[in-house]
C-alpha positions in Angstrom: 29.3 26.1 -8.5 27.0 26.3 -5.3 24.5 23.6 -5.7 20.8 25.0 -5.2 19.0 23.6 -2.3 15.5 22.6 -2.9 13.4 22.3 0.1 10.3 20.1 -0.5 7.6 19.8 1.5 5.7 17.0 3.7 2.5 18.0 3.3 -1.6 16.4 3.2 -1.9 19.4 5.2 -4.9 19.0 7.4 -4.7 19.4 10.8 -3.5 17.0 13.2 -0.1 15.3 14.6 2.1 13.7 11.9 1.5 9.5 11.2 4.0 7.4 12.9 7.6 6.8 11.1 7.3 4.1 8.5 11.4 1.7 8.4 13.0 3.3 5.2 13.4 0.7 2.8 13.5 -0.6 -0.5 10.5 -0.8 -1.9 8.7 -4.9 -1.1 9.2 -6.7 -4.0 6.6 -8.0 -6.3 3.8 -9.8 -4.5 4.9 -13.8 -4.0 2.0 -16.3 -5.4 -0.5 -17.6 -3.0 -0.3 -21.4 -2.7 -3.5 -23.4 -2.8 -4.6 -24.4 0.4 -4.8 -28.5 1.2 -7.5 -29.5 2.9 -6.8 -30.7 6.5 -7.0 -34.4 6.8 -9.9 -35.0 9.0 -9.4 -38.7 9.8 -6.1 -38.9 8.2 -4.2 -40.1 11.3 -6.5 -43.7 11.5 -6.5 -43.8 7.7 -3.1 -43.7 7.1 -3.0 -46.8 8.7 -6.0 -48.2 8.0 -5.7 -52.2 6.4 -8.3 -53.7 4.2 -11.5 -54.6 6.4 -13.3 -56.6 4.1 -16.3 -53.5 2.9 -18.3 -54.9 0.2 -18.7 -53.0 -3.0 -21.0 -50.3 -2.8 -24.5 -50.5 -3.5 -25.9 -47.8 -5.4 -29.5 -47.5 -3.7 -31.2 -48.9 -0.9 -34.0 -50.5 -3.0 -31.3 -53.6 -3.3 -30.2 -54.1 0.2 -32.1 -57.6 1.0 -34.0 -58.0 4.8 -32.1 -55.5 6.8 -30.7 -52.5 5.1 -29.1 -50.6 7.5 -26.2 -52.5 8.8 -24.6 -53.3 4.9 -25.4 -49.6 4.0 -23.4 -48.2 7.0 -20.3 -50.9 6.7 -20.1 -49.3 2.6 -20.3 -45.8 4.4 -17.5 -46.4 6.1 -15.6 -47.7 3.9 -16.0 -44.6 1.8 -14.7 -42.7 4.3 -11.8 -44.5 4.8 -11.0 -44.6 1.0 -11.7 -40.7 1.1 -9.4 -40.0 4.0 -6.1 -42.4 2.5 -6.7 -39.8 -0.5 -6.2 -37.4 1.2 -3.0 -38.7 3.2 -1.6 -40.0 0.0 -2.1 -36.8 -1.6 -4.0 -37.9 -4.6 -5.1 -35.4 -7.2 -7.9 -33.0 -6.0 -10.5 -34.8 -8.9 -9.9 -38.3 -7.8 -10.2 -37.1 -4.3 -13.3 -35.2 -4.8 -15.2 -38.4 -6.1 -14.6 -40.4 -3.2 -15.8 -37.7 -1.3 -19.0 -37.7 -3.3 -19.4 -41.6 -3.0 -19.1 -40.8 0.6 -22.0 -38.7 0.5 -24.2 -40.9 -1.5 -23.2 -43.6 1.0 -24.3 -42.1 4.0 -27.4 -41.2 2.5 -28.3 -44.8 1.8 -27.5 -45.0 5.4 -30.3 -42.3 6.8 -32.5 -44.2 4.1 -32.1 -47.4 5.0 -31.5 -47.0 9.1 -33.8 -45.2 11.9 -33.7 -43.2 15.6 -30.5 -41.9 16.8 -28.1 -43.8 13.9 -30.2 -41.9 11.3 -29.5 -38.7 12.7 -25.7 -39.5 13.1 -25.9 -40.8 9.0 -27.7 -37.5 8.1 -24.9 -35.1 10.4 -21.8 -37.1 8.4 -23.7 -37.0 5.1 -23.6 -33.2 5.5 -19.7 -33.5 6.6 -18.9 -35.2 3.7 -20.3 -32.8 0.9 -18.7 -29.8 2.8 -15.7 -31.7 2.5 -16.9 -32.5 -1.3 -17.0 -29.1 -2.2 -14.2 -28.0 -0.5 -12.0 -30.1 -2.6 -14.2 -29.4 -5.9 -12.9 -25.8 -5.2 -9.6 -26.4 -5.8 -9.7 -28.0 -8.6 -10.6 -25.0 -10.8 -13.2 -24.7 -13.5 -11.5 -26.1 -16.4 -8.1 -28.6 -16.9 -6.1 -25.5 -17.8 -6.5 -24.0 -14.0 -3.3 -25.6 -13.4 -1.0 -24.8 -15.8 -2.5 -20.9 -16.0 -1.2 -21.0 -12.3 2.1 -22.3 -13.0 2.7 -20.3 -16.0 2.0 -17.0 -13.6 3.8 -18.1 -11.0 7.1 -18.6 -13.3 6.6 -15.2 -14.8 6.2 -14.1 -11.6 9.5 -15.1 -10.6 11.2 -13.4 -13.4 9.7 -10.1 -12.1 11.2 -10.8 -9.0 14.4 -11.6 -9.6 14.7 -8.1 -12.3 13.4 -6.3 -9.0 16.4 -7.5 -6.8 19.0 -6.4 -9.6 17.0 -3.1 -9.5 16.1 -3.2 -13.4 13.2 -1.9 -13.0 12.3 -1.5 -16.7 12.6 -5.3 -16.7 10.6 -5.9 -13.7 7.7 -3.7 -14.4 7.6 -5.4 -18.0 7.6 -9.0 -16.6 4.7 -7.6 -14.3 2.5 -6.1 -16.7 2.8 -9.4 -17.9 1.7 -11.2 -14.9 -1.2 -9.0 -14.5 -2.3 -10.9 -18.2 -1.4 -13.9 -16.5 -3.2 -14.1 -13.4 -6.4 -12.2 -15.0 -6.3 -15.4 -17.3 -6.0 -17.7 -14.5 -9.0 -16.0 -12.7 -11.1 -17.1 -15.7 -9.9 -20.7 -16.1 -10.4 -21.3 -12.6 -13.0 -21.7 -9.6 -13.7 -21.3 -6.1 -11.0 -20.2 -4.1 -8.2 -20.6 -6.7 -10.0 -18.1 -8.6 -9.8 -15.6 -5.5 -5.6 -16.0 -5.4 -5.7 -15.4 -9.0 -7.6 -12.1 -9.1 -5.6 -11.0 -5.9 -2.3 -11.6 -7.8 -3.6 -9.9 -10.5 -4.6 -6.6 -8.9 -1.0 -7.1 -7.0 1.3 -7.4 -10.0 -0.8 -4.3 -11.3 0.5 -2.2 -8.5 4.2 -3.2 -8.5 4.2 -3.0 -12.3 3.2 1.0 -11.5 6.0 0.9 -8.6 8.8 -0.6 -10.4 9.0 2.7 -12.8 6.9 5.4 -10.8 8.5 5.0 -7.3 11.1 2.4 -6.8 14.0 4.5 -8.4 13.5 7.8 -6.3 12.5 5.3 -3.1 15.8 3.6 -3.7 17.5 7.0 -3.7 15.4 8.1 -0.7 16.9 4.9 1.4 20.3 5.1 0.1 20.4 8.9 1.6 18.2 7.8 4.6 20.8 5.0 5.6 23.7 7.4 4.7 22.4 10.1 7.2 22.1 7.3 9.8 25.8 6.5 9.6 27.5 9.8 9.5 25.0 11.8 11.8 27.3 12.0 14.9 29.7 13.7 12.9 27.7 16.0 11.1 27.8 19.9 11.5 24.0 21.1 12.2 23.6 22.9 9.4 24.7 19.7 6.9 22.1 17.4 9.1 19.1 20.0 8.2 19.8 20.3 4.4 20.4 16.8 4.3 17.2 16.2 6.0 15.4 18.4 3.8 17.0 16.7 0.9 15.7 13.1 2.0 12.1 14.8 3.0 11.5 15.9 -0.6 12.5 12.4 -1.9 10.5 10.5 0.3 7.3 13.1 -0.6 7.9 12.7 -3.6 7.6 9.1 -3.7 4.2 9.3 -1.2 2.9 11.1 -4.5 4.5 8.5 -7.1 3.4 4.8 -5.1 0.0 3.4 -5.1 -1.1 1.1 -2.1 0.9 0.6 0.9 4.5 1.8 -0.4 2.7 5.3 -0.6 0.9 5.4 2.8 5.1 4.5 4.3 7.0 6.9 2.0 4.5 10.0 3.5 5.4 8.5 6.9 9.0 8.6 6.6 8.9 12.4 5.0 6.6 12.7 7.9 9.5 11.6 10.4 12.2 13.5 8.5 10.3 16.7 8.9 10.3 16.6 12.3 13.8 15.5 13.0 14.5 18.7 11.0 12.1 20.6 13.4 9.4 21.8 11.7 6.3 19.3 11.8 4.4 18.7 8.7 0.9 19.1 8.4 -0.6 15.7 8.1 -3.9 14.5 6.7 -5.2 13.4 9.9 -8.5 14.2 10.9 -9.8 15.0 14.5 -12.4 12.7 15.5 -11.7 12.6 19.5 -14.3 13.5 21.1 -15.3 17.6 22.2 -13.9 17.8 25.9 -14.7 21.2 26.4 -16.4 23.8 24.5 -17.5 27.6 25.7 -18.9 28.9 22.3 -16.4 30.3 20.0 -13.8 27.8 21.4 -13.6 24.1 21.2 -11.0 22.2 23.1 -10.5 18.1 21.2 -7.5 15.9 21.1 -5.0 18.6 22.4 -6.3 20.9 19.7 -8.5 24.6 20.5 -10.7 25.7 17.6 -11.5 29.1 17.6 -14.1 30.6 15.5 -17.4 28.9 14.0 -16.0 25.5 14.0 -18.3 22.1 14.8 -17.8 18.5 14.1 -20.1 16.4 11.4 -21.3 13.2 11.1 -17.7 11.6 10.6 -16.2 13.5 14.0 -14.1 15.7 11.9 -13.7 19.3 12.8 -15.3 22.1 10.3 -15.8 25.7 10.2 -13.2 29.0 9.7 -11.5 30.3 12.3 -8.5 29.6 14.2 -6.5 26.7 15.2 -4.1 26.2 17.6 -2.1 23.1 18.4 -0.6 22.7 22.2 2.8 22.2 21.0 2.4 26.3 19.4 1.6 25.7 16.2 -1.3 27.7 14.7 -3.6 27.7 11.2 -6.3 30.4 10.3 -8.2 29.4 7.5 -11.3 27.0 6.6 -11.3 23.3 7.6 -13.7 20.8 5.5 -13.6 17.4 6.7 -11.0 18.1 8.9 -8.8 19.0 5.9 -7.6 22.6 5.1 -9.3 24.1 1.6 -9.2 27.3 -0.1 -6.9 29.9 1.2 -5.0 30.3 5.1 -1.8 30.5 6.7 0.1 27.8 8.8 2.7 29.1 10.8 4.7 26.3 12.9 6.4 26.3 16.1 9.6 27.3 14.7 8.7 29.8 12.3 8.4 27.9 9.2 5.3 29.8 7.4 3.1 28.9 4.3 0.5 31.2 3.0 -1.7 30.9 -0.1 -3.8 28.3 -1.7 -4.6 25.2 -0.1 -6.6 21.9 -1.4 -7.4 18.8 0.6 -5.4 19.7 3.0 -1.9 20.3 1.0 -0.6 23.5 -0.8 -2.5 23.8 -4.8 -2.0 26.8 -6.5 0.0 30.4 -5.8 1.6 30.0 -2.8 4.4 31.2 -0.6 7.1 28.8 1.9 9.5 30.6 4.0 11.7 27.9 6.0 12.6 29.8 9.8 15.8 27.3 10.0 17.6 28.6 6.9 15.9 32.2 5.6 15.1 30.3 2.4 11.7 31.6 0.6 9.5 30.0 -2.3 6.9 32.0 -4.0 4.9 30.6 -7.0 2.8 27.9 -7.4 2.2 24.6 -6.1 0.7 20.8 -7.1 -0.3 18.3 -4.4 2.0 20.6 -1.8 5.3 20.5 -3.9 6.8 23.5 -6.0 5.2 22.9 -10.2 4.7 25.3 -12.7 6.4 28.7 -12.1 7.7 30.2 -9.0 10.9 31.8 -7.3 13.3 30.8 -4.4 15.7 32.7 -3.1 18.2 31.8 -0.3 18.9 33.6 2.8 22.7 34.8 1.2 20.6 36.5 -1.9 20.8 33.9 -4.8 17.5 32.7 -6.3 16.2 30.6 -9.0 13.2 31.7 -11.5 11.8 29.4 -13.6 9.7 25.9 -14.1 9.5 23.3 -11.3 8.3 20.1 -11.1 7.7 18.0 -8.1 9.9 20.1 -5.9 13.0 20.7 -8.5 14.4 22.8 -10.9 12.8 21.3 -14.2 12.3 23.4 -17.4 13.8 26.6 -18.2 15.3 28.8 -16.0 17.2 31.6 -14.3 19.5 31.2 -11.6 21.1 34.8 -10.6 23.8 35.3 -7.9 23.8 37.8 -5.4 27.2 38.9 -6.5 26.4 39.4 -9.9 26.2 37.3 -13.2 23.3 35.4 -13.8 23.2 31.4 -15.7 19.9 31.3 -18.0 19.2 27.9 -19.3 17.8 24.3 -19.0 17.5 22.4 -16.3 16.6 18.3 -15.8 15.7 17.2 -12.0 18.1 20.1 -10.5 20.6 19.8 -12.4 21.9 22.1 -15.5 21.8 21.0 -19.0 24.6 21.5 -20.7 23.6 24.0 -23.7 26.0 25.1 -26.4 25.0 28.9 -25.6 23.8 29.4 -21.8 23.0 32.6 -21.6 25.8 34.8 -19.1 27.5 31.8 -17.3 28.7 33.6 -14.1 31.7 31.6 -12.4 31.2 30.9 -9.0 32.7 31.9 -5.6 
């Protein structure tokens, strides 16, 4: 049985040149944890091999120091800081390490107290070191004891999610994730200061993979597989089989631009993008012109290798508006109304090679009644659109006469429907993703020729 062709279509259809190719590739896995941040070791070097140099025991305040009270306050100072800094080289837990650093501070300023002229300035300037070095450490620490173990107990789930990502279960993954989103929002509200920051980024991470692993990692998967596969075999691949496979992979990887959230969207429309014009007809793109007006003589307005003609002006963002005409240098043409640089309502884009869409548009991509006829193959699609792919009802007929009426969705055959050859015979039944669904009564199975 000939297997139906469905083109679909590259589209955030307002005017410009398409984005740059995005790799094709499996979707990034989820998000890896963000380690806390050390502080540097400021004096680490000299007190990692500093001995014992005989500082007295602190005094707490400079009311007790007896005749001179500078010199014993800034020999305890010191020591501080030495104490403070083999913490840090040793590594010693961010608390114990953040009260040294606090005895530091007091210490230096019984120093200022206790000393004048240019050695009370240099007390006050490492006073103010030493509590930026304070809170530095007190925000790592987190707000309560269970900081710690919220963060480990993410960052294990985490890996779970991970590993059901690399085997490609993504049922697994994206329930491991939804899990990790709880986790991380729970370590955001046990924690402080920057740790809390990593958790709440996790968090909105692991919520956008958990969407990913079941919205667009199986059809980006398929889109790579076929992308790679074309790659391989293109040398020996008639013209014709390089165009349908093309169109094939296109519709896959718009279809996942429409599925992903965050940056896995923004490279699936790029590499439909790149696909379409490899095939030869050039998407429209979402790309707005903001280059500057280079020449204008009334009713036509020369920007960015682009001539508006009509009533067409720029507004406060740089992006072309107006009805009229616009022409593209490489031949390609759209009448119709721009609105922040986007094509809205209805208009006709006719590309370089013939390709032609007329009918409804909305933000720039094909909404509503529509029709697509594809100058490469003679193919035409007439019915209605959603975010610039075939959904709802509509008809496509192929150059050789055979065509399809019924329900799409996202580009495919899905619903019921009537495929009828040119020949004669018609096959009247369900369909799942393109593909028949076998019935115990299809109405007039036809064999094929």
């Amino acid at each position: 049985m000939k297997t139906s062709v469905m083109r679909s279509i590259s589209w955030c259809l307002a005017l410009g040149f398409a984005a740059g190719a995005a790799r094709s590739q499996t979707p990034p896995p989820p998000v890896a944890p963000v380690a806390a941040v050390a502080p540097a070791a400021s004096v680490a070097a000299a007190a990692a091999t500093a001995v014992d140099i005989g500082v007295p025991a602190r005094i707490e305040s400079a009311q007790e120091f007896k005749g001179d009270l500078c010199q014993p306050a800034l020999s305890v100072a010191l020591g501080e800081d030495v104490k403070s800094a083999l913490a840090l080289a040793e590594k010693k837990p961010w608390p114990e390490v953040e009260k040294l650093f606090a005895q530091s501070e007091r210490a230096w300023a019984d120093v200022a107290a206790g000393c004048a002229g240019a050695l009370r300035d240099q007390a006050v300037a490492h006073q103010a070191d030493a509590k930026r070095e304070r809170e530095r450490v007190a925000a790592l620490i987190g707000d309560s004891a269970g900081c710690d173990q919220a963060f480990a107990t993410a960052n294990r789930i985490m890996e779970f999610s991970r590993q059901s990502w690399t085997e490609k279960r993504w049922q697994d993954s994206a329930r491991w994730l939804r899990k990790a989103d709880l986790a991380w929002d729970s370590a955001a509200n046990q924690c402080g200061g920057a740790k809390r920051g990593q958790a709440a980024q996790q968090r909105d991470a692991a919520r956008t993979d958990a969407h990913n692993a079941l919205a667009c990692a199986p059809v980006w998967e398929q889109a790579t597989e076929l992308t790679v596969k074309l790659k391989a075999e293109h040398a020996a691949l008639a013209a014709d089989e390089k165009t349908a496979r093309r169109d094939r992979i296109e519709r896959l990887w718009t279809e996942a631009a429409s599925a992903c959230k965050g940056s896995s969207a923004e490279r699936a429309a790029a590499s439909a993008a790149l696909m379409a014009r490899e095939r030869g007809s050039r998407p429209l793109t979402g790309v707005a012109t903001r280059a500057p007006v280079s020449h204008s003589d009334g009713a036509r307005v020369r920007a960015d290798g682009i001539t508006y003609v009509g009533q067409f002006a720029a507004n406060a963002k740089g992006e072309m508006e107006g009805r009229g005409r616009v022409e593209w240098d490489n031949g390609d043409v759209f009448d119709g109304t721009l609105v922040g640089g986007r094509a809205e309502g209805k208009g006709v884009f006719v590309w370089k090679s013939g390709q032609r869409y007329e009918g409804d548009l909305v933000d720039g991509r094909p909404a509503g009644p529509g029709k697509l006829f594809y100058a490469d193959s003679g193919d035409l699609y007439e019915g209605e659109f959603v975010r610039g792919l075939p959904s709802g009802r509509g008809t496509y007929t192929w150059k050789n006469g055979d065509s399809y009426r019924g329900d799409w969705l996202n580009g495919r055959k899905h619903g019921r429907g009537r495929y009828t050859w040119a020949k004669g015979g018609h096959w009247e039944g369900t369909y799942a993703n393109d593909e028949r669904v076998p019935e115990v009564a299809p109405v007039s199975l036809a064999p094929e020729k």
